[in-house]
C-alpha positions as CSV (number, residue, x, y, z in Angstrom):
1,X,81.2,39.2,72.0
2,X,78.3,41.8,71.5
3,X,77.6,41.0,75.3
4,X,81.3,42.3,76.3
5,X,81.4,45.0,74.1
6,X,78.2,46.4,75.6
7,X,79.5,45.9,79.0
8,X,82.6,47.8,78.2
9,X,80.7,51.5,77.9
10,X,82.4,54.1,79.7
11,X,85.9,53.4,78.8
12,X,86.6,55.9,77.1
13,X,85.9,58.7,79.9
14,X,88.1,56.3,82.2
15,X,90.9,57.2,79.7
16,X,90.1,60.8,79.2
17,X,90.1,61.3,83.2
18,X,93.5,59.7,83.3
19,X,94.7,61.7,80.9
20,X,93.7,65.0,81.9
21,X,94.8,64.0,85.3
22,X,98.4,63.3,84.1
23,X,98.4,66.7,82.4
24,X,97.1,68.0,85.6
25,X,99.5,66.9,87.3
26,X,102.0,68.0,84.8
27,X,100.7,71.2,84.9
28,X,100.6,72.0,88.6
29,X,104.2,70.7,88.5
30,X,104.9,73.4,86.1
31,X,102.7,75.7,88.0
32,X,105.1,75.1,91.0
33,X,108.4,75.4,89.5
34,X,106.8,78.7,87.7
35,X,105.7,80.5,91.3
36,X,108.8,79.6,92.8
37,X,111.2,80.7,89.9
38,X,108.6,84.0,90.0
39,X,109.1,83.7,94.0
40,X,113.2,83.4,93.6
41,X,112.9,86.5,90.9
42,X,111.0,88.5,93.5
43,X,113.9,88.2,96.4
44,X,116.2,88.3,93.9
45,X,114.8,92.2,92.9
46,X,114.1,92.9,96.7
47,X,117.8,92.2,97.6
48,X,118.8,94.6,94.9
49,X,116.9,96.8,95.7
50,X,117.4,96.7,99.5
51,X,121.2,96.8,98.7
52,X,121.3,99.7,96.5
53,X,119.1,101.7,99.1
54,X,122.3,100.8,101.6
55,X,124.1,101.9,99.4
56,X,122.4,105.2,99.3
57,X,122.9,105.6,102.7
58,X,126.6,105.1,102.8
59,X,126.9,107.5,99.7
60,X,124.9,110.2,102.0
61,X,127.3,109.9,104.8
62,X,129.9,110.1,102.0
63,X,128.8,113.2,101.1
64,X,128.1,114.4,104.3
65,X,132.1,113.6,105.5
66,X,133.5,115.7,102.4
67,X,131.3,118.7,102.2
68,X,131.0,119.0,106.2
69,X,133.2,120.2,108.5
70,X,135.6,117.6,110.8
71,X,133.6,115.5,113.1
72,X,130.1,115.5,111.3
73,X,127.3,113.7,112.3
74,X,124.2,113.3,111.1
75,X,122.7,111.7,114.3
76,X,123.1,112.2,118.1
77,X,123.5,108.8,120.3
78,X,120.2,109.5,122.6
79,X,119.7,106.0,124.0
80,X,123.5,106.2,125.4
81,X,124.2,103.0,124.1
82,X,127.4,104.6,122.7
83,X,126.6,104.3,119.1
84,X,125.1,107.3,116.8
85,X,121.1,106.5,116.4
86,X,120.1,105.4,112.6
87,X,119.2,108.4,110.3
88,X,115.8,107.4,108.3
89,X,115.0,107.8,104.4
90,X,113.1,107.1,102.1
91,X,113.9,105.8,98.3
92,X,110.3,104.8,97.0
93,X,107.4,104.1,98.9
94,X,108.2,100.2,98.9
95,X,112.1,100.9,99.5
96,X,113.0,101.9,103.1
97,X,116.7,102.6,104.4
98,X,118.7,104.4,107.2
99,X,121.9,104.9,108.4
100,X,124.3,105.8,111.2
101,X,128.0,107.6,111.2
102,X,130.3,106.9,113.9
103,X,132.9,110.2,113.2
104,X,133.9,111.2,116.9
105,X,135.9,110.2,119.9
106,X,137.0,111.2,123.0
107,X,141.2,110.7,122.3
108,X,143.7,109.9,119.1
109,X,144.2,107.1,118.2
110,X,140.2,106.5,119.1
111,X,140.3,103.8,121.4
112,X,136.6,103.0,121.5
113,X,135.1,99.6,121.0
114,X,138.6,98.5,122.7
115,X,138.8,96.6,126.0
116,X,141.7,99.0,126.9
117,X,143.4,96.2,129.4
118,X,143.9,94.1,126.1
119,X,146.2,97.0,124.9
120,X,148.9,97.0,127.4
121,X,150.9,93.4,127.4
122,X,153.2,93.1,130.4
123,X,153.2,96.9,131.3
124,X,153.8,98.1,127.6
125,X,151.5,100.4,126.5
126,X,152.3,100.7,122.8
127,X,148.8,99.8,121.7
128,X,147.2,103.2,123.0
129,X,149.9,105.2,121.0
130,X,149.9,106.0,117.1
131,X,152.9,106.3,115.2
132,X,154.9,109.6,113.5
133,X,157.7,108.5,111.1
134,X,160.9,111.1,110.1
135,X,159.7,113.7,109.4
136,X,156.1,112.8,109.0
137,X,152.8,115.4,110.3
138,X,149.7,114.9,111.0
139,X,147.1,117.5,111.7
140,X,144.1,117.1,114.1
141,X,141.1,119.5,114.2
142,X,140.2,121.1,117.9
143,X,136.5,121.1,116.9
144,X,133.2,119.4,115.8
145,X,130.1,120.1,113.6
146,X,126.8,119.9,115.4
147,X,124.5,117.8,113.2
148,X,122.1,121.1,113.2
149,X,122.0,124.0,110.9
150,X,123.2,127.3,112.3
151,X,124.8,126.0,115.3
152,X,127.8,126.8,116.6
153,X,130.9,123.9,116.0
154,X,131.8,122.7,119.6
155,X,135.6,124.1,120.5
156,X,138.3,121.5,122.1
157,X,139.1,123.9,125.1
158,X,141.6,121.0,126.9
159,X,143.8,118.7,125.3
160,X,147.3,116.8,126.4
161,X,149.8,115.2,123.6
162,X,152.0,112.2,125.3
163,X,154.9,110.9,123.5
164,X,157.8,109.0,123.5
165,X,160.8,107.2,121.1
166,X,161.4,103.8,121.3
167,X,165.4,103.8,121.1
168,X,167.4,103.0,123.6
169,X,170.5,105.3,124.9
170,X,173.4,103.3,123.8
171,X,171.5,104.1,120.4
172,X,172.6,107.4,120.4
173,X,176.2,108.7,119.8
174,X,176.1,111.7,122.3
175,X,175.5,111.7,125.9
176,X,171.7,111.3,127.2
177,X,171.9,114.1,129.4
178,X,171.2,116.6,126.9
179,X,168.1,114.9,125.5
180,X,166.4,118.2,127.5
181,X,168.2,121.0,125.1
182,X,167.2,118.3,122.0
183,X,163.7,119.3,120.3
184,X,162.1,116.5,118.6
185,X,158.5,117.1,118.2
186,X,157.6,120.1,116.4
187,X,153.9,121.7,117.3
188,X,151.4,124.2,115.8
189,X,148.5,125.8,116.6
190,X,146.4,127.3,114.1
191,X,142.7,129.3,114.8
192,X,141.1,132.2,113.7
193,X,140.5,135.3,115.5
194,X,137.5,137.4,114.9
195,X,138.2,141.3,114.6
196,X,135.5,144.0,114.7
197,X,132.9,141.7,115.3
198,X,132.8,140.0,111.6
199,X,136.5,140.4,110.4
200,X,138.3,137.1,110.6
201,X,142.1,136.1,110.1
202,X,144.2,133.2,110.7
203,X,146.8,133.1,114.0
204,X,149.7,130.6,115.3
205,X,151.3,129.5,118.0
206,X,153.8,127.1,118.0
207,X,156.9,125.5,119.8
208,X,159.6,122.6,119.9
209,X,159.6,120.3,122.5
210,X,161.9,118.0,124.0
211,X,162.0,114.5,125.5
212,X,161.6,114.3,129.3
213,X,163.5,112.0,131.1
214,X,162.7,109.8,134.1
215,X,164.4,107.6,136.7
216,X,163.2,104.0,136.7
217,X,164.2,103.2,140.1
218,X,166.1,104.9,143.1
219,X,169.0,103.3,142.3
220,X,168.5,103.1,138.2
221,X,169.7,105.6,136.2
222,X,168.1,108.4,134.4
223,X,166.1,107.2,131.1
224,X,164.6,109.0,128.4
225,X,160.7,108.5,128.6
226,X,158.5,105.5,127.7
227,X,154.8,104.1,126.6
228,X,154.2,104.0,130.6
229,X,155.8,107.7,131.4
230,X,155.6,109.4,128.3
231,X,157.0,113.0,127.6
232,X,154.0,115.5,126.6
233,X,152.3,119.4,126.5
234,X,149.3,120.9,126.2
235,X,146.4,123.2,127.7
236,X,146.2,121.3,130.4
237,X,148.5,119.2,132.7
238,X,148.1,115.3,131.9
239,X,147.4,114.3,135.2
240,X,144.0,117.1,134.9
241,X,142.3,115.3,132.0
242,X,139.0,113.8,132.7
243,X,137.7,110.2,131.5
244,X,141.5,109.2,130.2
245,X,141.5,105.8,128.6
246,X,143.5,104.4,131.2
247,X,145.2,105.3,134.5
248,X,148.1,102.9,134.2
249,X,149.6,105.5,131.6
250,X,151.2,108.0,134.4
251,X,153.0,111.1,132.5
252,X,156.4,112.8,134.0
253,X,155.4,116.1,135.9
254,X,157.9,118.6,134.9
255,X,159.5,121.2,137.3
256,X,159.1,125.3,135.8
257,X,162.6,126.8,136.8
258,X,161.4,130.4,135.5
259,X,162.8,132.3,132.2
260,X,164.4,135.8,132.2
261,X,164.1,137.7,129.2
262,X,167.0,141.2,128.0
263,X,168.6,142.4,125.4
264,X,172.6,141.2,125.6
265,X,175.1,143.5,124.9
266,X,175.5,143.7,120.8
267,X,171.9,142.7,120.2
268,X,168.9,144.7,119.9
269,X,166.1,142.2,120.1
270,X,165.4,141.1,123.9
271,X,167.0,137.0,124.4
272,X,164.7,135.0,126.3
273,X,166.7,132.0,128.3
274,X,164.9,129.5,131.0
275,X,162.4,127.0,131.2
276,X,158.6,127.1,130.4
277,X,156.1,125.3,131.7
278,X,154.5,122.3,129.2
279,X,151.2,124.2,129.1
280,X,152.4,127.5,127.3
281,X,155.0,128.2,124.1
282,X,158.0,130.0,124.7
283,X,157.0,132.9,122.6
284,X,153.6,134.3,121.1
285,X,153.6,137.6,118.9
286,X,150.1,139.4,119.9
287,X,149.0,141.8,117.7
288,X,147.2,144.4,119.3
289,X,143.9,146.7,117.8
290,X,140.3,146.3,117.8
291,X,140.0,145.7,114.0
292,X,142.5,144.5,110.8
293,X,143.1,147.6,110.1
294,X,144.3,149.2,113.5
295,X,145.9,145.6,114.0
296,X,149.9,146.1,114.7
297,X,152.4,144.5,116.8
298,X,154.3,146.3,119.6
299,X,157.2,145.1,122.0
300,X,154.7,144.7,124.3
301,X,153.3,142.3,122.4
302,X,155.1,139.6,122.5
303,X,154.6,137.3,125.1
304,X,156.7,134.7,126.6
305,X,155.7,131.4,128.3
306,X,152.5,132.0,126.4
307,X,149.7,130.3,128.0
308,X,148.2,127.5,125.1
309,X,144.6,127.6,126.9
310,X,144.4,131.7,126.5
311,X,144.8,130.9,122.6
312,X,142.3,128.3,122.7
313,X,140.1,130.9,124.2
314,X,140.7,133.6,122.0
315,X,140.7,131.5,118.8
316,X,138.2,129.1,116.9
317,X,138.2,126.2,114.6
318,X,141.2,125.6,116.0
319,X,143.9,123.3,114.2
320,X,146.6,120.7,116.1
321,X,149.6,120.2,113.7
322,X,152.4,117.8,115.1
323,X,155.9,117.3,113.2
324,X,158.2,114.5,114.2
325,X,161.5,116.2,113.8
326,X,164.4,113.8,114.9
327,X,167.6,113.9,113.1
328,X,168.8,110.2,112.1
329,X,172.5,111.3,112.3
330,X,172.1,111.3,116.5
331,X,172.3,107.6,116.1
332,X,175.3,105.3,115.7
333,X,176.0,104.1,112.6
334,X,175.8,100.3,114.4
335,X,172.0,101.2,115.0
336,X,170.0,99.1,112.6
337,X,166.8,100.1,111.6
338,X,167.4,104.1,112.2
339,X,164.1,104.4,110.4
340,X,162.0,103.0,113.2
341,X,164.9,104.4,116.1
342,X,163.5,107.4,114.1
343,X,159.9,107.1,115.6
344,X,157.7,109.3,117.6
345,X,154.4,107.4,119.3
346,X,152.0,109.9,120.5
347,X,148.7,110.0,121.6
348,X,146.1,112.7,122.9
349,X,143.2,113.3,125.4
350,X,140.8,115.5,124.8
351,X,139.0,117.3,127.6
352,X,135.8,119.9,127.2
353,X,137.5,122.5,129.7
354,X,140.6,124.3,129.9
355,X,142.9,124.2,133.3
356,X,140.8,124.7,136.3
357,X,137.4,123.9,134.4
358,X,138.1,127.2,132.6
359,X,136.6,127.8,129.3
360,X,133.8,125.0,130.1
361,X,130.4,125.5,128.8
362,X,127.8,124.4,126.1
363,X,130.3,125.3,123.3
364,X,133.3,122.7,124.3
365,X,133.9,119.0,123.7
366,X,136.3,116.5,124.6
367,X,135.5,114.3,121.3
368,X,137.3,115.0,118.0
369,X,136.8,113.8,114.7
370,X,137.8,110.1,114.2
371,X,141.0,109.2,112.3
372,X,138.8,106.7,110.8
373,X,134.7,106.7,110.2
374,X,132.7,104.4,110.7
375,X,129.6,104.3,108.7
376,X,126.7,101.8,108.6
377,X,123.8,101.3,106.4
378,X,120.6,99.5,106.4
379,X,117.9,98.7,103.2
380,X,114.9,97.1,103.1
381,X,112.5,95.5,100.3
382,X,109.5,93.8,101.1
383,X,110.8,90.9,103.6
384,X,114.7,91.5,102.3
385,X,117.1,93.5,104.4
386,X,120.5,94.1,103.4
387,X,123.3,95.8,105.6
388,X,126.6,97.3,104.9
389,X,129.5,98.9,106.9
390,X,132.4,101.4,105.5
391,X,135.0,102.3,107.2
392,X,137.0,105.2,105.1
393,X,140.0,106.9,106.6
394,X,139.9,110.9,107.4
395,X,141.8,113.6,104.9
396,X,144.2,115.5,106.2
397,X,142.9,119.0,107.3
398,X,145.1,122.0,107.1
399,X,143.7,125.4,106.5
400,X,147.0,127.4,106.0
401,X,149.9,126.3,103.8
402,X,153.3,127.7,103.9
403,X,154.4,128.3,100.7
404,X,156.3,130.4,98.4
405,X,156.7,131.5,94.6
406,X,159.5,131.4,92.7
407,X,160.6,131.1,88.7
408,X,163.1,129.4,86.8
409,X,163.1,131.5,84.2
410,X,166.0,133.3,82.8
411,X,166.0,136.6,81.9
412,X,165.8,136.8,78.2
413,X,162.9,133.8,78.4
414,X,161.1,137.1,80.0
415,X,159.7,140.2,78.5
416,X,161.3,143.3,80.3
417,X,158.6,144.0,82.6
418,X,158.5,140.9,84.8
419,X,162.1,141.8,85.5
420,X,162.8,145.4,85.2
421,X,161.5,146.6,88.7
422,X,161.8,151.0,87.7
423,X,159.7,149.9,84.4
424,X,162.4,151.2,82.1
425,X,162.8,148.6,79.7
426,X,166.4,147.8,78.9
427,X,168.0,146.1,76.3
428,X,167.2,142.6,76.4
429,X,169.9,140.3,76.4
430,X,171.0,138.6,73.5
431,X,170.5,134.8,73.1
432,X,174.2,133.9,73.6
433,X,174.1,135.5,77.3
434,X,173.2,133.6,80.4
């Protein structure tokens, strides 16, 4: 027994190595689930970080759309891929983002990113037109802001508005003859004119205009105008528009018959009867003078079949307002859904010069601001990138407002002086009166 007992020396350290290897063991397992719970807690920060320097980005271009002027970007698309280059910043030295803001196009509705021969099915066009309800306006700014300080905005000088209705003429309860005489869409110019070299003030011009009508065939009769043919004005003829987003769209050429103008017997204004052509307003007051204060308006200035392109010309930060004006009782009581009878669809093209290439030059554009903007923004954190895209739809723009002030207030809820126009205060009215 003493003989085995000696030979059994060293047992102990047998134990001890299999014991610190088990806790080895255990402890590098621990180890492991420790580095990759620190590893896990790592990405986890970088993607929040990464994310909220995204977000950055799309609160910059934000900003940028409300306290800029229409059509805002921050970058210019210099490898012509067709998409605004990526704007680069800096939130800490470990936390890198950029982004890019898509906020012009070439027509309304903006049609790129669209293979345009997906938008007509069978000859129907409806899916290049947007949509004016009863009585609904819209208002489209005629200019862009350069991305760089001090520069000039770029002026619309060309632009052509095609519409049509999508009722039919047994619709109607009068005969579709005099769709001509019948205004529907109601449009506005506004721009401001500088006087005396720094004086500025706010003009219009403005018109009705009817539908057009068209002949389908030789032997069809006469129709009012569709998505195909569409009705339409503007500084320049339809056909004379540049890069259009399709040729299978084909507008009606109208025929100018002339207008006479004279003063009637009984009347002291001049009358002005005939036809203009689509490219001016009937009438235009002028005022004349070199300054505000020698501004006036004389006969002579007011001008009929006013040309829209000389206003462009004279005017900037020009404004596009279109009304849809169609009266609901025109259609038979067996109609429907007047509502949508009631529609106008209407689209525009934008082109950088005025009829003729007039007006051209490094201060035009044939892009506009985007009904809707499209901004992306990238963030990065150590290996973690995140991305995100908003698409957030334009305000409406209008920089004059018709308006008018009025009170409901009776006299005696009045002192004397708001009402009394010679200042002589009379006796107020006692509380039984009206």
């Amino acid at each position: 027994m003493n003989k085995i007992y000696k030979d059994n020396k060293g047992t102990a350290l047998l134990v001890a190595l299999l014991v610190m290897g088990v806790l080895i063991s255990i402890g590098l397992s621990l180890s492991t689930l420790i580095v990759r719970e620190l590893s896990i807690t790592k990405d986890f920060l970088s993607a929040g970080k990464s994310y909220y320097a995204a977000e950055s980005g799309i609160e910059m271009a934000l900003y940028g759309l409300n306290t800029e002027l229409p059509g805002w970007q921050i970058t210019e698309d210099s490898d012509g891929d067709g998409y605004p280059d990526y704007k680069e910043y800096s939130v800490f030295e470990d936390i890198k983002g950029s982004y890019a803001l898509d906020n012009r196009c070439k027509s309304y509705p903006c049609l790129e990113g669209y293979d345009a021969s997906l938008l007509g099915d069978g000859g129907y066009f409806r899916g290049f037109y947007d949509v004016l309800d009863q009585n609904e306006s819209i208002q489209i700014p005629l200019f862009i802001a350069d991305n760089q300080a001090g520069e000039e905005p770029k002026q619309v000088r060309g632009f052509t508005v095609e519409f049509y209705a999508a009722f039919e003429k047994n619709d109607l309860n009068f005969n579709l003859e005099s769709i001509p005489s019948w205004d529907i869409l109601r449009w506005k110019l506004y721009g401001i004119k500088t006087y005396g070299g720094n004086e500025k003030i706010t003009e219009s011009i403005s018109d009705f205009t009817a539908f057009a009508l068209i002949k389908a065939g030789e032997d069809d009769e006469t129709i009012n105008t569709n998505s195909i043919k569409p009705s339409w004005f503007g500084s320049k003829r339809c056909d004379d528009i540049n890069e259009r987003d399709t040729d299978e769209i084909k507008c009606v050429l109208y025929h100018f018959s002339g207008y006479t103008t004279g003063i009637t017997e009984g009347q002291i204004a001049q009358s002005f009867t005939g036809v203009c052509p689509n490219t001016t307003a009937r009438e235009y007051y002028e005022y004349s003078g070199s300054d505000l204060e020698s501004r006036k308006l004389e006969s002579e200035d007011i001008h009929y079949c006013y040309s829209i392109d000389e206003f462009l010309k004279k005017h900037d930060f020009n404004y596009l307002t279109l009304t849809n004006l169609i009266n609901p009782s025109v259609f038979k009581s067996t109609v429907g859904k007047i509502d949508l009878a009631s529609r106008i669809y209407f689209r525009i093209e934008f082109d950088d010069a005025g009829p003729g290439g007039s007006s051209a030059g490094p201060d035009s554009t044939n892009q506009v601001v985007r009904s809707i903007a499209d901004i992306t923004a990238k963030g990065s954190s150590g290996d973690t990138k995140q991305s995100i895209n908003v698409q957030i739809k334009r305000g409406s723009f209008m920089p004059v407002f018709n308006f008018s002030l009025y009170s409901t207030y009776t006299k005696k809820e009045h002192d004397c002086e708001y009402w009394q126009a010679d200042g002589e205060c009379e006796k107020k009215p006692n509380e039984n009166e009206e």
